[in-house]
VEXDREN-2710 file (C-alpha; in Angstrom, 1 decimal):
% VEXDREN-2710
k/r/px/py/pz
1/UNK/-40.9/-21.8/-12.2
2/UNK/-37.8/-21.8/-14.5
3/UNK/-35.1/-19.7/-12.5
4/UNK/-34.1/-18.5/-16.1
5/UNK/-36.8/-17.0/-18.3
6/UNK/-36.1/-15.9/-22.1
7/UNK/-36.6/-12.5/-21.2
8/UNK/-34.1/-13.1/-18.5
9/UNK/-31.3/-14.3/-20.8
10/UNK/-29.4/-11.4/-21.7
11/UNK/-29.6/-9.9/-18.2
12/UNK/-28.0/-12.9/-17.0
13/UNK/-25.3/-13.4/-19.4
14/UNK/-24.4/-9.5/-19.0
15/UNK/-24.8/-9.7/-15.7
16/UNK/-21.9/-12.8/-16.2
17/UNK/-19.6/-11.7/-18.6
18/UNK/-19.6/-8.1/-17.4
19/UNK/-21.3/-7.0/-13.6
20/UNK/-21.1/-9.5/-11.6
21/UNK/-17.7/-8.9/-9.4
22/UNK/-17.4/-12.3/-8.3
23/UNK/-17.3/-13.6/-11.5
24/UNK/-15.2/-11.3/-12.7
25/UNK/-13.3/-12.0/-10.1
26/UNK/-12.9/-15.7/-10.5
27/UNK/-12.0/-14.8/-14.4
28/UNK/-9.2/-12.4/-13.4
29/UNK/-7.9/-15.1/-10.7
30/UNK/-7.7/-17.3/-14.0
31/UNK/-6.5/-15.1/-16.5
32/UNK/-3.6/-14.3/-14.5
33/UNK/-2.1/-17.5/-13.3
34/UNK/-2.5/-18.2/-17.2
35/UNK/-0.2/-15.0/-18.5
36/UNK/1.6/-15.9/-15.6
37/UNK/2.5/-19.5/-17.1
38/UNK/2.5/-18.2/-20.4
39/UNK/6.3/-16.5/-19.6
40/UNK/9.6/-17.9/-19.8
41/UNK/10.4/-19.2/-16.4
42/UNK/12.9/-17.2/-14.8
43/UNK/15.7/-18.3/-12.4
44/UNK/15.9/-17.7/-8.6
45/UNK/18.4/-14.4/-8.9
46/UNK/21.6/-14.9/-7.2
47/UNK/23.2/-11.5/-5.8
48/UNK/27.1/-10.6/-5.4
49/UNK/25.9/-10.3/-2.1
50/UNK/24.1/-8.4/0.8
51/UNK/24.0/-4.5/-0.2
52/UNK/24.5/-2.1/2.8
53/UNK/23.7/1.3/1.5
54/UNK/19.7/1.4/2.8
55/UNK/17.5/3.1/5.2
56/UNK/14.5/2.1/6.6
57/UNK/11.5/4.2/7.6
58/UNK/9.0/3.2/10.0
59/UNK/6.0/5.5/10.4
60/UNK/4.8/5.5/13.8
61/UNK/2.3/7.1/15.9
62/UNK/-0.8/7.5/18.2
63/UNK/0.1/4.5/20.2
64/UNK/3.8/2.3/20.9
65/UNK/1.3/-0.8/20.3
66/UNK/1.3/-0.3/16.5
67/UNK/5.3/-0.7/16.8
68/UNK/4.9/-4.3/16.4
69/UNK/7.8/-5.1/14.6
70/UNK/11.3/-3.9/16.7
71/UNK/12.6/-7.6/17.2
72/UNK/12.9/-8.0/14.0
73/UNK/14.3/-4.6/12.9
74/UNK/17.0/-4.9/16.2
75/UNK/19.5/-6.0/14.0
76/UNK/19.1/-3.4/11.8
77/UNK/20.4/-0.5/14.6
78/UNK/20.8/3.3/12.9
79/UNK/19.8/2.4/9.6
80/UNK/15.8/2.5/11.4
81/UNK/14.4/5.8/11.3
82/UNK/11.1/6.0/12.8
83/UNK/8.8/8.5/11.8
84/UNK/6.7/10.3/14.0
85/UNK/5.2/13.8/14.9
86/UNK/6.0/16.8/17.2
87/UNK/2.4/16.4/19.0
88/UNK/2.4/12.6/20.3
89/UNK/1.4/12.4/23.5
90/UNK/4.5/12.7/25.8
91/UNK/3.9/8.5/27.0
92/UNK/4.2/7.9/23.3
93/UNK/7.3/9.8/23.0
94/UNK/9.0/8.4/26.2
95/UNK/8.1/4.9/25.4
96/UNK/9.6/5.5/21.3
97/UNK/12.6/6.9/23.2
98/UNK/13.1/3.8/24.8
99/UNK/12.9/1.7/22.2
100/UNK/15.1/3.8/20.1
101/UNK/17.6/3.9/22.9
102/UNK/17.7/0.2/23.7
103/UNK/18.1/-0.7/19.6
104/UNK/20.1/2.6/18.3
105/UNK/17.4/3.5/16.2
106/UNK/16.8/7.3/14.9
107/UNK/13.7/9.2/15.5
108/UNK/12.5/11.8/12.9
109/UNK/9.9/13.9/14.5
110/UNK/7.8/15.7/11.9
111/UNK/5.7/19.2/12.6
112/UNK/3.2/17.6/10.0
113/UNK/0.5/15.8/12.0
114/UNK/-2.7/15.6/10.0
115/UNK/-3.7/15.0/6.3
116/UNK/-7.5/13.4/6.2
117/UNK/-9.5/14.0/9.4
118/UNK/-7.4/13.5/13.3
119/UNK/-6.0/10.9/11.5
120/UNK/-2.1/10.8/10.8
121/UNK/-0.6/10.5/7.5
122/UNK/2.0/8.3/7.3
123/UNK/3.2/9.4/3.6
124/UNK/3.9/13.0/4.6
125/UNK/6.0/11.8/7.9
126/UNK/7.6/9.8/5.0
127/UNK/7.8/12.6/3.0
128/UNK/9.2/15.3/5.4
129/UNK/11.8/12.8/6.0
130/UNK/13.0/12.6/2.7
131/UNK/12.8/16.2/2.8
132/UNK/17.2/17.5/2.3
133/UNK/15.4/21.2/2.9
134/UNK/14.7/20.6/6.4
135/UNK/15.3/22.2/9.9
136/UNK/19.6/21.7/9.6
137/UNK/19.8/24.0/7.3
138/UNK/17.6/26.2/8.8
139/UNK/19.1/25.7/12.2
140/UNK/22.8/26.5/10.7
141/UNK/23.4/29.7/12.3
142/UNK/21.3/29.1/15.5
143/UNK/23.3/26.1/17.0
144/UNK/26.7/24.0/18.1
145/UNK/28.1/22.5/14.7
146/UNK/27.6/18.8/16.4
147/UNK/24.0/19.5/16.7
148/UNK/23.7/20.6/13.2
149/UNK/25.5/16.9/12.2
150/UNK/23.3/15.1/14.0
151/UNK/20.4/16.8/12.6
152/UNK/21.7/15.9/9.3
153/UNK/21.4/12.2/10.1
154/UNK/17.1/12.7/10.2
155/UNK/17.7/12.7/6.8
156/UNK/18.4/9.5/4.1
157/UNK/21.4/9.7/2.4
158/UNK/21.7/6.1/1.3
159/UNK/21.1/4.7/-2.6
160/UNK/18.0/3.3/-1.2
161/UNK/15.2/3.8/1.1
162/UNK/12.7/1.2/2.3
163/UNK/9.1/2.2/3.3
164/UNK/8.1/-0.4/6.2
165/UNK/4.7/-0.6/8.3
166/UNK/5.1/-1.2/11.8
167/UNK/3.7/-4.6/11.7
168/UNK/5.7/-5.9/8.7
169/UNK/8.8/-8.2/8.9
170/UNK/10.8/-10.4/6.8
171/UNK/12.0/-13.8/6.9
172/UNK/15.1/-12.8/5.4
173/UNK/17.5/-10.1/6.0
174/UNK/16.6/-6.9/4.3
175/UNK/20.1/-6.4/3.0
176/UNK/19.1/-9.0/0.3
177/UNK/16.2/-6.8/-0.4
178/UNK/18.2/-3.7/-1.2
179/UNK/20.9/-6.1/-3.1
180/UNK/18.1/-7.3/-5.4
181/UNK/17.0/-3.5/-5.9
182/UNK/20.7/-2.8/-6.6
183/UNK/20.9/-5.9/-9.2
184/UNK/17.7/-5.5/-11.2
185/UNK/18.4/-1.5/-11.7
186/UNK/15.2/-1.0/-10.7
187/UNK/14.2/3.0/-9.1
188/UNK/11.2/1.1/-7.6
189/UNK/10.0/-1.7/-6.9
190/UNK/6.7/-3.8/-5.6
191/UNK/7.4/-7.2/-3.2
192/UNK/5.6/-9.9/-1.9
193/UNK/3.3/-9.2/1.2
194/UNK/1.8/-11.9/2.4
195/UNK/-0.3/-12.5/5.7
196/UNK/1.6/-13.4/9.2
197/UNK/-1.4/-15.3/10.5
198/UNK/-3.9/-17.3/9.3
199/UNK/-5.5/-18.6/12.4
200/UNK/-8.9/-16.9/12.8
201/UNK/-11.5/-17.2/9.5
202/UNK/-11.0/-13.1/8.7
203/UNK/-7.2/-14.2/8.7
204/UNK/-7.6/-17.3/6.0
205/UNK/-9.8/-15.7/3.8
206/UNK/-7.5/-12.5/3.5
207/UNK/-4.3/-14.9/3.4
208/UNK/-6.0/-16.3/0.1
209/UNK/-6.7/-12.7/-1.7
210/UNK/-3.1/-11.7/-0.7
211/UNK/-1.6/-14.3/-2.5
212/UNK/-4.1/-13.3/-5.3
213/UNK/-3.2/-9.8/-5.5
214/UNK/0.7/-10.7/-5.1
215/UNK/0.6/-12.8/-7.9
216/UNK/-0.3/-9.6/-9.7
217/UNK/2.2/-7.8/-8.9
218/UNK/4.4/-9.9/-11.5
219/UNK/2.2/-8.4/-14.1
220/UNK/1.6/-5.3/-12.6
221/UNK/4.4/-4.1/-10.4
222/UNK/3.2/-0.8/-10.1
223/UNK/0.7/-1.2/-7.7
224/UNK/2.7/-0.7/-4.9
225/UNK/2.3/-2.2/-1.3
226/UNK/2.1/0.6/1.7
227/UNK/3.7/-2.5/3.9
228/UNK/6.8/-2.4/2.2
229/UNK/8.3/-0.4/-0.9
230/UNK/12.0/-0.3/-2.1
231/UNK/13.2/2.6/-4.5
232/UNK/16.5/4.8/-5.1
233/UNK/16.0/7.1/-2.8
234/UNK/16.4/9.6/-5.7
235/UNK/13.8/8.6/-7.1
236/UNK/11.4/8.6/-4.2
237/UNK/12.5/11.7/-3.1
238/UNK/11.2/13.0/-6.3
239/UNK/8.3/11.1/-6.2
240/UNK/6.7/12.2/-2.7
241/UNK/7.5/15.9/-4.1
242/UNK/4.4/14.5/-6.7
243/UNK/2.6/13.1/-4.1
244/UNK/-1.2/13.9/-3.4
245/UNK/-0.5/13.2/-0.1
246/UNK/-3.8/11.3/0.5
247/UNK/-4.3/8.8/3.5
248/UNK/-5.9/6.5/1.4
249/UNK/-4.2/4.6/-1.8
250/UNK/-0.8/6.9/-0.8
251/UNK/0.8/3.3/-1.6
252/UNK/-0.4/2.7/-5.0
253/UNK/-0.1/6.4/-6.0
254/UNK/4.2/5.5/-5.5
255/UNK/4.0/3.3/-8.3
256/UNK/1.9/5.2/-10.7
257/UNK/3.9/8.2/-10.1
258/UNK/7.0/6.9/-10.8
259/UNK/5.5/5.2/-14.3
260/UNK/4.6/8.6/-14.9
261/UNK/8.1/10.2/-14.3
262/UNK/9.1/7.4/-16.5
263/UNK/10.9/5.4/-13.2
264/UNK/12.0/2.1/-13.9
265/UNK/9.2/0.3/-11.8
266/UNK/9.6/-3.5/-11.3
267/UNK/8.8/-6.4/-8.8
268/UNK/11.1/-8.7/-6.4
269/UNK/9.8/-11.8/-5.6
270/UNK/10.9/-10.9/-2.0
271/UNK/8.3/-11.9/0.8
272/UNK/7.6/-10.3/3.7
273/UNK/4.8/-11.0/5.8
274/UNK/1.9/-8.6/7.6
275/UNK/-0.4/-8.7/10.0
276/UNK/-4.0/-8.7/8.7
277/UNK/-6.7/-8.2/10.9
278/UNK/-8.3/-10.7/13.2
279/UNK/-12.4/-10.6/13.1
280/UNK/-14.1/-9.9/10.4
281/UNK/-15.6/-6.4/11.8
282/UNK/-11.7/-5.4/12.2
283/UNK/-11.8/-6.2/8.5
284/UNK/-15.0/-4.5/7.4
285/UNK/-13.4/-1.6/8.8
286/UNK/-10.2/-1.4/7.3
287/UNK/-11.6/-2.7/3.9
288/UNK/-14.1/0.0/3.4
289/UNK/-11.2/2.9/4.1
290/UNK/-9.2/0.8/1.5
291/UNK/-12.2/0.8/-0.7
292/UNK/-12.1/4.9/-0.6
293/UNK/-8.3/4.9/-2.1
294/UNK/-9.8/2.2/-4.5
295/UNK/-12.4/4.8/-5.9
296/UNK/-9.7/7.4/-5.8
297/UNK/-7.4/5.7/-8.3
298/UNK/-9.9/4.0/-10.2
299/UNK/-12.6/6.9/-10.9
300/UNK/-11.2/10.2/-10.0
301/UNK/-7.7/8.9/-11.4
302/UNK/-8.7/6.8/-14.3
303/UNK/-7.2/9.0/-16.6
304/UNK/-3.4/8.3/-14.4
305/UNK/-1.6/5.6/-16.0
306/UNK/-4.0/2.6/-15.3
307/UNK/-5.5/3.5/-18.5
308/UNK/-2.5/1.4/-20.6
309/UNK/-3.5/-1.4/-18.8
310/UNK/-7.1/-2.7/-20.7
311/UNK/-7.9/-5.5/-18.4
312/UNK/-6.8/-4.1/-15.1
313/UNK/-8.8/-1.0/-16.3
314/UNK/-11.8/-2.8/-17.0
315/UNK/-12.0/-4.6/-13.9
316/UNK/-10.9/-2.2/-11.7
317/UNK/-12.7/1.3/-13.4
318/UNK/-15.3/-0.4/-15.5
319/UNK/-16.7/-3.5/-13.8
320/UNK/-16.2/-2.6/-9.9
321/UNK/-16.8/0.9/-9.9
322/UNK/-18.8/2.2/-13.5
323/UNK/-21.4/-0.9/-13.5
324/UNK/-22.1/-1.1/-9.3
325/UNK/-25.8/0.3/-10.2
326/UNK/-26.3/-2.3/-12.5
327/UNK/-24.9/-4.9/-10.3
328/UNK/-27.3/-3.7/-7.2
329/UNK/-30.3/-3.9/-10.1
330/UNK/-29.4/-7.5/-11.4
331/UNK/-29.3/-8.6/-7.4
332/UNK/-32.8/-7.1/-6.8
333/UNK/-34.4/-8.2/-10.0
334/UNK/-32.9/-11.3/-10.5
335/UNK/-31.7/-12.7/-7.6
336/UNK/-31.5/-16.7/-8.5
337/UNK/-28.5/-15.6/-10.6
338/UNK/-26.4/-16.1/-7.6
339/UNK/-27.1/-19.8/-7.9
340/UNK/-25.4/-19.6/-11.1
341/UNK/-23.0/-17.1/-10.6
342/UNK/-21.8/-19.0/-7.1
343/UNK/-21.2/-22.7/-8.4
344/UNK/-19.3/-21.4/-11.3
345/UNK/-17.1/-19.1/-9.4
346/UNK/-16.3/-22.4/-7.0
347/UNK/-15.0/-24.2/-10.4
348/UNK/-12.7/-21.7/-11.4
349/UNK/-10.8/-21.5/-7.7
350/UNK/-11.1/-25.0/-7.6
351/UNK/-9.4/-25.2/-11.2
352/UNK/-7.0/-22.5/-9.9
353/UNK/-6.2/-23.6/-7.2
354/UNK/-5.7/-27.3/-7.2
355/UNK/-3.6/-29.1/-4.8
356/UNK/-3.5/-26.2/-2.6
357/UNK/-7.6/-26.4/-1.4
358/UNK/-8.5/-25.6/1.5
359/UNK/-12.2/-25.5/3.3
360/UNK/-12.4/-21.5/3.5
361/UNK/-12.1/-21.4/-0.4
362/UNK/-15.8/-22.8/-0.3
363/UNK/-16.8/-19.2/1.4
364/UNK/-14.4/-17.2/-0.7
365/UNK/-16.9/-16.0/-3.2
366/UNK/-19.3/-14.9/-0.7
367/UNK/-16.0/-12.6/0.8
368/UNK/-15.6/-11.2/-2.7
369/UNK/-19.6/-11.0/-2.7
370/UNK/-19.5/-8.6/0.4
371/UNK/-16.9/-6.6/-1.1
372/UNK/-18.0/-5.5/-4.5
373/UNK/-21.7/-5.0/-3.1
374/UNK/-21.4/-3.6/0.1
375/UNK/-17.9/-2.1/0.9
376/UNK/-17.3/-0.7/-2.5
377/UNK/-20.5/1.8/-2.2
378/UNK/-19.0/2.2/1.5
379/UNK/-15.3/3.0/0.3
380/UNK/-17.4/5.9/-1.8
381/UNK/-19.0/7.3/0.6
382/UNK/-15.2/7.0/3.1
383/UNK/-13.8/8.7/0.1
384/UNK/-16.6/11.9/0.2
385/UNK/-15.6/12.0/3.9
386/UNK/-11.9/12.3/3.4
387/UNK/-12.3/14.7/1.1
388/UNK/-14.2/16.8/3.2
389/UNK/-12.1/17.0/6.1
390/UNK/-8.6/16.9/4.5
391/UNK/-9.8/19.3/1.8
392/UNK/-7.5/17.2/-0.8
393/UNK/-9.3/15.4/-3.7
394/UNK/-6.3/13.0/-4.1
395/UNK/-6.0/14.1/-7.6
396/UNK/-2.6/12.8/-8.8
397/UNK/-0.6/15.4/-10.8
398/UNK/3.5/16.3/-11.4
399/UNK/3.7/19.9/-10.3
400/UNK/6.4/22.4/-10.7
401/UNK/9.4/21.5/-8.9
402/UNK/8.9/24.7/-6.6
403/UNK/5.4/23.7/-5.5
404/UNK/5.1/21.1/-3.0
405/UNK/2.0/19.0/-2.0
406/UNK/1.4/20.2/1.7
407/UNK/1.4/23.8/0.4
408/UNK/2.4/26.4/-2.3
409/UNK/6.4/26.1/-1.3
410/UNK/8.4/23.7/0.6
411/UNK/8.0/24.8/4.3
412/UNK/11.4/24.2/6.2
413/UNK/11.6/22.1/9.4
414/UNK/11.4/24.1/12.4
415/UNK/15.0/22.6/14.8
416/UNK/13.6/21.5/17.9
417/UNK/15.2/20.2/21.0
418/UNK/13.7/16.7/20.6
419/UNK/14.4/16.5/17.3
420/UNK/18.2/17.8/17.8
421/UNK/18.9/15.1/20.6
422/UNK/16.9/12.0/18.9
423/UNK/18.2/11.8/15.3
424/UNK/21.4/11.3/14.1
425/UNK/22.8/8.9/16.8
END
């Protein structure tokens, strides 16, 4: 039997120009590296040198073991704030003391704990840092004057602020980072994340879409990395007071919100590496909780800024998200497509990605194939569940400057011996 009937025709080609995610996929992975050559070739920037005047906020909790990074941010001493809650588990706390001690780092303890589920958020810890209306001032006429200074030092007062995970580090010192922010006049700005291992298969095949997605970044530097984010701290301080506040996609919404407060929002080809995870049931995991922020920006926040750009919005809104029934359909009517759909997407990596090939590129497409057909309708139903239990939709929205996210005014830090004796060293 013919695996392509007449009456089969334009189901397949739709199903090829339009459905099918790997395709679309592929397409995207060539349409970009095109645009991409298609501009003027810039320059490796040089910088007047290292800039100093920059923070850094770790978010950290539930466990020390998520703390993966402190040799590399040693160096770095006073200008590390990590960012935790008031109701870890005293063994967390004494083992964070310890590393704050042995490095001089500061340790912001928040009273905000949960956003969506028992799980915590990290963008309100970052948020309540950021916070200048905090327990100091409350706290001015209940203590000593030195505790009031070093209560003042929970808070950032450098030009720019630096959002890092705990398992994030940099081959370079992040003084070049903030010096390229400085330099470019950027208020925020999108860098290169790339994977810190590629030993196990789940590692290799994510190492390849990370490149991928970094690539565009230079086209769209908006969509913002939760593994590191630089910004005038200005400007993110009045971005978190936007903030949805939602665990999932909290990293992208940085970027859109400052497009929308008309933030100059750019991208420095600065790379920094992550860890990724290991087995491929690590990676289910994390990828369908991804897939829920996914949903969030691209359905119930289509109408937020991705709008003005067609071809992200197509694939993203329209092809992922919009057409998934149809997809499911064409795979259970029609399911020879696949040995159409398959070889074709192997000639556009291979055309893409020539003289870089490597063996997992032959089971790339049947990664992407698990993604847009089984974790996307996943990440949906993650997305109902966080809604439920945080009661937060994840709309994204400027609000009066009087209201705040985590409640109708801006609750004021409660001063707390741990907090008084921890920060501000």
């Amino acid at each position: 039997m013919s695996i392509f009937r007449s009456e089969h025709l334009p189901a397949v080609a739709m199903t090829m120009a339009l459905l099918w995610q790997p395709m679309s996929a592929a397409l995207i992975a060539c349409v970009i590296p095109a645009r991409l050559r298609l501009q003027p070739a810039r320059p490796r920037p040089t910088y007047s040198g290292p800039c100093d005047d920059y923070t850094i906020l770790v978010p950290i909790f539930g466990n020390i073991k998520y703390l993966k990074n402190v040799r590399f941010l040693a160096p770095y001493g006073a200008k590390v704030v990590l960012c935790t809650t008031q109701g870890e588990a005293p063994e967390f706390d004494q083992a964070l003391q310890a590393v704050a001690d042995r490095h001089g780092f500061r340790i912001f303890r928040s009273e905000v704990v949960q956003a969506s589920g028992s799980r915590t958020n990290p963008w309100r810890l970052l948020s309540r840092t950021l916070d200048s209306r905090s327990g100091a001032q409350r706290a001015a006429a209940e203590t000593a004057r030195d505790r009031i200074i070093r209560e003042s030092f929970a808070h950032v007062q450098t030009t720019f602020t630096i959002f890092l995970d705990g398992d994030t580090v940099a081959s370079e010192d992040l003084g070049m980072l903030a010096a390229a922010a400085r330099d470019s006049g950027h208020d925020i700005a999108s860098v290169r994340i790339l994977a810190s291992r590629t030993a196990t298969l789940a590692e290799k095949l994510q190492a390849i879409e990370y490149e991928a997605a970094m690539n565009a970044r230079r086209i769209y530097p908006w969509l913002t990395s939760g593994a590191c984010v630089i910004g005038r701290t200005r400007a993110l301080h009045a971005i978190m007071h936007h903030h949805s506040l939602f665990f999932s996609g909290g990293d992208i919404e940085i970027g859109k919100l400052a497009k929308l407060l008309k933030y100059s929002v750019g991208h420095i080809p600065f790379v920094l590496y992550t860890d990724v995870p290991e087995t491929l049931r690590a990676w289910f995991k994390q990828r369908v909780a991804w897939c829920g922020g996914d949903f969030r920006h691209a359905v119930i926040n289509s109408h937020r800024y991705s709008w003005r750009h067609p071809f992200y919005f197509l694939y993203s809104t329209v092809i992922v998200h919009v057409l998934m029934p149809l997809r499911w359909y064409e795979l259970l009517v029609h399911p020879r497509v696949l040995l159409t759909v398959i070889p074709v997407y192997w000639l556009l990596t291979l055309a893409t990605n020539w003289g870089r090939l490597q063996p997992q590129f032959a089971l790339y497409p049947f990664y992407s194939l698990v993604q847009v057909m089984i974790v996307v309708p996943l990440g949906i139903c993650m997305y109902v569940r966080m809604v439920m239990r945080s009661r937060n939709v994840g709309r994204i929205r400027l609000r009066p400057r009087h209201q705040a996210p985590w409640g109708r005014s801006i609750r004021r830090l409660r001063p707390t011996p741990q907090l008084q004796g921890q920060v501000g060293r």
